[in-house]
C-alpha positions as CSV (number, residue, x, y, z in Angstrom):
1,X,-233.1,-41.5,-70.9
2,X,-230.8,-44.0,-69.3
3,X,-227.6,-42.9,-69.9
4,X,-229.3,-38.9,-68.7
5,X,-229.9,-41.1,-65.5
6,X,-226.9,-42.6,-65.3
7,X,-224.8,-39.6,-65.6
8,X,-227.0,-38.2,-62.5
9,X,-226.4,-41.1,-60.6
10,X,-222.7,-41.0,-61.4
11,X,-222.3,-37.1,-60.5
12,X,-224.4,-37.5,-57.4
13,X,-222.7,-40.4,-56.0
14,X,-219.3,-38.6,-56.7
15,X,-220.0,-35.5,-54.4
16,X,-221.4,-38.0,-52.0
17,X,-217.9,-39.7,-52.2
18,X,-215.8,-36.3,-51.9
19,X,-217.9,-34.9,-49.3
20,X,-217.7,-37.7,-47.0
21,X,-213.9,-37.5,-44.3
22,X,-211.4,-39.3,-45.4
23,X,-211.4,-43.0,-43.4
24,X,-209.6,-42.8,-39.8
25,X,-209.2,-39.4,-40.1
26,X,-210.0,-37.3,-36.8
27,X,-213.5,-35.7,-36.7
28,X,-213.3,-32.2,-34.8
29,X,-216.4,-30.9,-32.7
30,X,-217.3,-28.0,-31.2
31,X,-216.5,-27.8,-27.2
32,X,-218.7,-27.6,-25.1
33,X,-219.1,-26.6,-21.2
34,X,-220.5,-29.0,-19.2
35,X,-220.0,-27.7,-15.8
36,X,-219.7,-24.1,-14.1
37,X,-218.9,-22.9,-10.9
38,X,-221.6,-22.8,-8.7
39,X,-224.2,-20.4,-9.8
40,X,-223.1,-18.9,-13.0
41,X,-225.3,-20.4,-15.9
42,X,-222.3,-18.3,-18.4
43,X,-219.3,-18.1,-18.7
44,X,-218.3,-14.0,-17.0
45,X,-217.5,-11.6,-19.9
46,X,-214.2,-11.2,-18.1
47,X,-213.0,-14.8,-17.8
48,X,-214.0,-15.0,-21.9
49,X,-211.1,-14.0,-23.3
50,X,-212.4,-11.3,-25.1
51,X,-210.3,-8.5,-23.4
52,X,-207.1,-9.1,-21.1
53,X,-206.6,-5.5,-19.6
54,X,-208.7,-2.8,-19.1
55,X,-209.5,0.4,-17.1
56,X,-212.8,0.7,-14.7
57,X,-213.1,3.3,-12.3
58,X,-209.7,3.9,-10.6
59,X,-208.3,0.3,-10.9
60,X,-207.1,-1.4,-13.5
61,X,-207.5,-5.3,-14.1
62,X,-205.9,-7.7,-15.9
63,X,-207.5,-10.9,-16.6
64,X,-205.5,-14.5,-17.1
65,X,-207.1,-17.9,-18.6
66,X,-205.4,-21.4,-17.9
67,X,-206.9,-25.0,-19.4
68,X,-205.6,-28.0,-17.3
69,X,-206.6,-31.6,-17.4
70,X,-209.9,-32.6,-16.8
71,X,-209.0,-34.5,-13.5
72,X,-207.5,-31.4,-11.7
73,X,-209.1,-29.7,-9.2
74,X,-211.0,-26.4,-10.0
75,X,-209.4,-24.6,-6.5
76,X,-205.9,-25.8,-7.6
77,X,-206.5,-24.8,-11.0
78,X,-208.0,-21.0,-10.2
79,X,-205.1,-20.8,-7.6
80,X,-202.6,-21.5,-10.6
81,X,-204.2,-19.0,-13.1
82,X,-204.4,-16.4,-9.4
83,X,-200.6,-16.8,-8.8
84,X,-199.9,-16.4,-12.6
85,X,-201.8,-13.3,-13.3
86,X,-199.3,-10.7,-12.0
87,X,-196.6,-12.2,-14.0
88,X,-198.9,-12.4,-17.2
89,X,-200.0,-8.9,-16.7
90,X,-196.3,-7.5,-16.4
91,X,-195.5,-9.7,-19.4
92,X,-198.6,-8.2,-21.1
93,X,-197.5,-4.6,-20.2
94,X,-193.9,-5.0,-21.2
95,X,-194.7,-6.1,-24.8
96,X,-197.2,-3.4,-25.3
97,X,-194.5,-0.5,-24.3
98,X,-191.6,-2.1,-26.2
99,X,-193.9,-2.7,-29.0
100,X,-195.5,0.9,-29.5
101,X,-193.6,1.9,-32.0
102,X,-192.7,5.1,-30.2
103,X,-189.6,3.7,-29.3
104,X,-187.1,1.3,-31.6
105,X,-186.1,-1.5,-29.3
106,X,-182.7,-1.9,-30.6
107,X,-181.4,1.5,-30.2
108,X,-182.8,1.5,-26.8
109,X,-181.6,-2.1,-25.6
110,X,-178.2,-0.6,-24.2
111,X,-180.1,2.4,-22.8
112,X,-180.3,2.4,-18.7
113,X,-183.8,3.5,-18.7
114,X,-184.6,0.8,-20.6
115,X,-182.8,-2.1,-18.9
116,X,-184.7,-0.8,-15.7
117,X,-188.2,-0.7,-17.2
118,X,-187.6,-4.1,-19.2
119,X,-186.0,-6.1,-15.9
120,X,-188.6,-4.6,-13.6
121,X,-191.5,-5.8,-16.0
122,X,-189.3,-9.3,-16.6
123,X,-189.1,-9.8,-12.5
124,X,-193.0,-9.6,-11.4
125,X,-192.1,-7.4,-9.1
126,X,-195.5,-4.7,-9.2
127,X,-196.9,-4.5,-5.6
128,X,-200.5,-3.4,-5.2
129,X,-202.4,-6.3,-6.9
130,X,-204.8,-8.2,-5.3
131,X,-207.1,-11.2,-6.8
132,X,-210.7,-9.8,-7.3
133,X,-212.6,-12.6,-8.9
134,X,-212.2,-16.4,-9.7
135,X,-213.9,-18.4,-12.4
136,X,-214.1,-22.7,-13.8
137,X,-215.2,-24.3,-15.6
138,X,-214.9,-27.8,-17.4
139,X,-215.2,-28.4,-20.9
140,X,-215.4,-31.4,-23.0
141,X,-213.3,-30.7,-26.5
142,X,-211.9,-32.8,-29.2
143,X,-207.9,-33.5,-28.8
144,X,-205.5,-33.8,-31.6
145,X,-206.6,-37.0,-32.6
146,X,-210.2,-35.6,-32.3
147,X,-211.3,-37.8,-29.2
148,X,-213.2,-36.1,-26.7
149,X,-211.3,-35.5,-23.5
150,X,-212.2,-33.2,-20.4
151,X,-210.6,-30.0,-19.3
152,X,-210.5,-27.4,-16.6
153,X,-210.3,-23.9,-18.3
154,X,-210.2,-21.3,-15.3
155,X,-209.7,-17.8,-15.0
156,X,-208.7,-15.2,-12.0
157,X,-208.8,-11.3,-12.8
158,X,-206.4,-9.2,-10.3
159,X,-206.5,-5.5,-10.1
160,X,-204.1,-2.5,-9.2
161,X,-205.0,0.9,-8.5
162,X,-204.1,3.2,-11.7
163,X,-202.1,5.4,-9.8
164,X,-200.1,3.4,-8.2
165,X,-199.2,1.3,-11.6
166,X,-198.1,4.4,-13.1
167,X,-196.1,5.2,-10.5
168,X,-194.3,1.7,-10.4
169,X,-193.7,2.3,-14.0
170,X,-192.3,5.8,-13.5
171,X,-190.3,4.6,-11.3
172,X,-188.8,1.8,-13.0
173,X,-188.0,4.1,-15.6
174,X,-186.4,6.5,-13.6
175,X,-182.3,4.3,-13.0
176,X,-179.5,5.3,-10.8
177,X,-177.3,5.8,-14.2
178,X,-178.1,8.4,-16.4
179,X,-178.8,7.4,-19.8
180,X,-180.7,9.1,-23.2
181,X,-183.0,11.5,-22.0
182,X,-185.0,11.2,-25.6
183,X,-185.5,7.3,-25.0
184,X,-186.4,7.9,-21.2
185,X,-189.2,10.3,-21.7
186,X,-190.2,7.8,-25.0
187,X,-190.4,5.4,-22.8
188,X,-192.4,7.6,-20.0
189,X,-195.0,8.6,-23.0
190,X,-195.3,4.8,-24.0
191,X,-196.2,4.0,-21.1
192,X,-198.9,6.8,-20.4
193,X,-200.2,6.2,-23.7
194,X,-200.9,2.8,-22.8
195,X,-202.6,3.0,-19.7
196,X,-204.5,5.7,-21.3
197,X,-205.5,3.9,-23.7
198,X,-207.0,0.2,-21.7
């Protein structure tokens, strides 16, 4: 009976052993938001993450999240992610249409059509897109050494009317040089597909 015990005590105080973190290394939490911007008790489905482009009604929006340090202030941070955004969302739209596997990338690269599309969407040049909401708020989260520090996470969501974004495209598609008609109107169907598809 004693040695039955002590083989349970032996096996119970092993798992106890394994199951415990190893001495001085970090412990990871959950975050947690412990402010918001004034009067929102949740976090926007837009400023979530969960989607970064999308269509609704005759706009379409594009939506871009930046963490700073805790210390920062929320305007300058939401300012940041506001003046970002248009850059993001070209960013956004170039990988998409390079990447839709209508089009191969290196048979194009030398292609006028696509040197126009590819340095229009690299410049952050698209006109039309205004900032149509603003979001903070301030987490606490566990750093790489798993203390707990504070951070600003914000978000600002611009919009551009579809038309007009097509149109910029089109354009930017459309060089003084002539170049491969096939990898031109690729390009041109890329693109459609895409907006199309948000």
């Amino acid at each position: 009976m004693r040695s039955v015990l002590a083989l349970c005590l032996g096996v119970c105080m092993l798992s106890s052993c394994s199951s415990t973190p190893e001495e001085g290394a970090p412990e990871f939490r959950a975050s947690r938001v412990i402010e918001r911007m004034a009067g929102m008790e949740d976090t926007p489905d837009w400023a979530t993450g969960a989607k970064v482009m999308w269509k609704d009604g005759k706009l379409v929006y594009f939506a871009n999240i930046m963490t700073m340090s805790g210390d920062s202030r929320p305007e300058a941070c939401m300012k940041a992610a506001a003046l970002d955004a248009k850059t993001q969302m070209l960013r956004y739209i170039k990988e998409n249409i390079t990447t839709s596997g209508q089009l191969d990338e290196a048979s194009a690269a030398d292609d006028p059509a696509f040197e126009s599309i590819t340095a229009f969407l690299s410049q952050g040049a698209i006109s039309g897109a205004s900032v149509k909401q603003r979001y903070y708020e301030i987490r606490e989260q566990s750093d790489t050494a798993g203390s707990r520090v504070l951070k600003i996470r914000c978000a600002a969501s611009i919009a551009v009317k579809e038309a007009l974004l097509a149109k910029q495209l089109r354009d930017a598609t459309s060089p003084k040089q002539k170049g491969n008609a096939e990898i031109r109107q690729k390009l041109l169907d890329a693109q459609k597909d895409f907006i199309d598809n948000l």
